[in-house]
N, C-alpha and C positions, 0 to 999 in steps of 0.2 A: 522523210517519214520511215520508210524500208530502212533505214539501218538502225533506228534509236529501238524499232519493233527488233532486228534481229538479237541488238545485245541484251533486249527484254528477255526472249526466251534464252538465251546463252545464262543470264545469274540467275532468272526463273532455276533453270535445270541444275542448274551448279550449285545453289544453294536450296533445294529439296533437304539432302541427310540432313542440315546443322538446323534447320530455321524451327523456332518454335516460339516464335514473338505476339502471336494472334491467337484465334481461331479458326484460322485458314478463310478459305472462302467466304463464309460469313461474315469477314470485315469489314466490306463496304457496302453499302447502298446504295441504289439507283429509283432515281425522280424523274417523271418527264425526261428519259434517256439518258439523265447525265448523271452520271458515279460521283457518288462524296465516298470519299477515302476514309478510314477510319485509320485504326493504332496501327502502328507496323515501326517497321526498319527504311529509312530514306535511304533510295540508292540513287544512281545519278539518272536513273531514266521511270522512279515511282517510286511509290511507299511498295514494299513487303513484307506478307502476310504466310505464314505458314503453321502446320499441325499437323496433327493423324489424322487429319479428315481431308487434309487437301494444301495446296500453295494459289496463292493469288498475288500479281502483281497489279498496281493500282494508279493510276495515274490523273488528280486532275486537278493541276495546276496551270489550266488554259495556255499551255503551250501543245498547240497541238502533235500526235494526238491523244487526247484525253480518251481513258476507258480502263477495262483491265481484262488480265487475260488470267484466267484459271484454270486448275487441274482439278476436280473433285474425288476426291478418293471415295468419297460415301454415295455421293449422285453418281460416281462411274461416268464423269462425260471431263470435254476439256471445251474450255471457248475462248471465243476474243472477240470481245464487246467492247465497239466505238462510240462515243460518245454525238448526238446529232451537230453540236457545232465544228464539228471534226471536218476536214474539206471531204467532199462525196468518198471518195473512193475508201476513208476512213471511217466511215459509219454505220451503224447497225451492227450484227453481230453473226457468228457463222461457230454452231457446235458440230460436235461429235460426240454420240455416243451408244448405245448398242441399236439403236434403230439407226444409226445412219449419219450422216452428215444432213444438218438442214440450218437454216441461218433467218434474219429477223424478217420479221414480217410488219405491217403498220399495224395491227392486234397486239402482234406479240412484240415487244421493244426491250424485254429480260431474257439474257441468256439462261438465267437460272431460273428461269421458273419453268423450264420442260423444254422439248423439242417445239423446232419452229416451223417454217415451211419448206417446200424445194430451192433448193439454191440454184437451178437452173434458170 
């Protein structure tokens, strides 16, 4: 699981300048915790989603783990949201943004819809 996450953020960051195939973050959706992908670029570990508003990389094609991980340039936060069939250590979601690092709660199951609770 740790490495298919590391090369995520490795083309995440690498392809920021060129990517303009989406509307960033907004491309996908999340139901009952689990991300449907929308339009992007397939790479070999998600679809990606990028703009002037943000990059998302997106994954759920039930290999786990399924979720995605974002940069919001307009919300000002970044996260990484796992999808609940994910094995535990893989699940739920953990942001940053000017209040803080705080990550999911059983309320809150969206990283994007605002700060969640202590991640202690």
């Amino acid at each position: 699981m740790r490495p298919k996450l590391v090369v995520a953020f490795v083309l995440l960051f690498a392809a920021v300048p060129s990517v303009a195939h989406a509307d960033g973050p907004s491309g996908s959706k999340e139901s009952n915790n689990a991300v449907k992908c929308g339009d992007g670029t397939d790479t070999p570990v998600g679809r990606l989603y990028g703009g002037a508003n943000g990059v998302e990389l997106c994954s759920d094609d039930n290999a786990s783990p399924d979720g995605r991980i974002i940069v919001s340039f307009d919300g000002q936060y970044a996260a990484a949201d796992g999808d609940k069939d994910n094995p535990q250590q893989a699940q739920g979601w953990a942001r940053l943004d000017s209040s803080g690092p705080t990550c999911s709660t059983p309320q809150k199951q969206d990283s994007t819809q605002g700060p969640g609770g202590d991640c202690g």
